[in-house]
C-alpha positions, 0 to 999 in steps of 0.5 A: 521835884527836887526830891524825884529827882535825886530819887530817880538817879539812886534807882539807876545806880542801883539798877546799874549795880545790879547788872553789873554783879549779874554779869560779873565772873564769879569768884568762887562756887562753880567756877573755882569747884574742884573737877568731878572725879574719874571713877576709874580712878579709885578702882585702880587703887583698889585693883592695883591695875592701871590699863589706860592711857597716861592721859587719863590719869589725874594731872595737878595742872587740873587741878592742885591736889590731883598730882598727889592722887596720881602718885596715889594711883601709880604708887599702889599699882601691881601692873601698869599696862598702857599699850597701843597708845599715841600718848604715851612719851618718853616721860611715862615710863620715867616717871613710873621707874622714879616712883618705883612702886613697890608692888609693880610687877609687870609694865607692859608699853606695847606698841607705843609709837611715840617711845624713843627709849627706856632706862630702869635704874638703878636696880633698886627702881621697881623692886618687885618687877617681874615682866617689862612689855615694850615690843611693838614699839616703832621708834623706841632705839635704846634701852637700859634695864637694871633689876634684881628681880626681872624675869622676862623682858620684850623688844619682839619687833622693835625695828629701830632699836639700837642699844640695850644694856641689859643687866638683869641677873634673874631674867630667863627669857628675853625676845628680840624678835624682829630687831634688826637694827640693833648694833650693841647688845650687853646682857648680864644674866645668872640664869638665862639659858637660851638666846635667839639672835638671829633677827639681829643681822646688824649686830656689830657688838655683843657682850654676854655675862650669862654664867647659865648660858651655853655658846651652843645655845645661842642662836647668830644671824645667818648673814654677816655674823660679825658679833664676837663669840659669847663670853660666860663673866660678869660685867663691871656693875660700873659700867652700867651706871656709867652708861647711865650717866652719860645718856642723862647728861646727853639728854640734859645737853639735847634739852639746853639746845632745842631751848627745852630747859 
């Protein structure tokens, strides 16, 4: 009797250690396997384009080594076209210029509503840059471009657009088509040749170093032209990164207030 009954016990704990490892959570296999692969992942390296949202890119909070392949896919890109998104933030654009890669002709952000402002330095940043898209970018208020080697540049109806200091010596077009709103304009350019500025009605300060670029071939707002003639020197390279410098350090101040940083 004695011996069932020591037996007995022994088979319930056995029992107990069974369904107690049955619902244990697994500490390895599925549980902890990396995540399927996006396909369109591996085509972007090969193709050298990235047309999708930002979201879509591999993200190392997924998963650890996911933040070397999305450097993988942005570093060997040719053109970056995300466009017409609600994902796409301020720190988009930023983490492309930061990278700089060297192949990235075109990035176009076109009617990206949450875009509030767009910095391309120093002119090194991006060395193979030929178009930068940002029209139809609702909230986007400030730019500052610098490149060596950009050639057409877009705020086309960006209505809230504020500042642009724009230091681009091989640019030939530019369109600011429907800005109305924007106060201070800088442009420095070797070869730009003709210059609409008619949308720009609350234009209150305009420097333009464009040795190429005619007075006559600059197009004023019909009301209340109040912008400065044209003036045909360049602009202090240093003012440029001082202006730099100053929106980073507005941008740090702004972040230790609302309790980002």
């Amino acid at each position: 009797r004695s011996g069932r009954g020591s037996a007995q016990p022994a088979s319930a704990r056995r029992r107990a250690r069974g369904m107690a490892k049955d619902k244990a959570p697994a500490k390895s296999g599925k549980a902890t396997a990396e995540p399927r692969h996006d396909p369109g992942w591996e085509r972007a390296v090969e193709s050298g384009v990235w047309d999708r949202p930002a979201d879509a890119l591999p993200d190392a909070s997924d998963w650890p080594t996911w933040g070397a392949l999305r450097e993988r896919i942005l570093m060997n890109a040719k053109e970056i076209r995300v466009t017409h998104t609600k994902t796409l933030h301020d720190s988009f654009p930023a983490e492309v210029v930061k990278l700089s890669p060297p192949n990235l002709t075109t990035m176009e952000f076109r009617g990206s509503p949450r875009l509030t402002r767009f910095v391309c330095s120093p002119a090194s940043a991006c060395p193979s840059l030929r178009a930068a898209d940002l029209s139809h970018c609702g909230e986007l208020r400030y730019a500052l471009v610098q490149s060596d080697t950009l050639e057409s540049l877009s705020f086309s109806k960006c209505a809230k657009l504020d500042k642009a200091l724009l230091q681009c010596r091989s640019m030939s077009t530019l369109n600011l088509q429907k800005c109305a709103s924007i106060k201070t304009l800088m442009i420095w350019s070797d070869v730009l040749n003709e210059l609409d500025l008619s949308a720009c009605e609350n234009l209150e300060k305009l420097e333009l170093y464009c040795p190429s670029l005619a007075p006559e071939k600059v197009t004023m707002p019909v009301a209340r032209p109040r912008a400065r003639a044209p003036e045909t020197r360049y602009v202090p390279v240093a003012k440029l990164v001082l202006e730099n410098m100053n929106a980073m350090q507005e941008t740090r101040r702004n972040a230790y207030a609302t309790g980002v940083l």
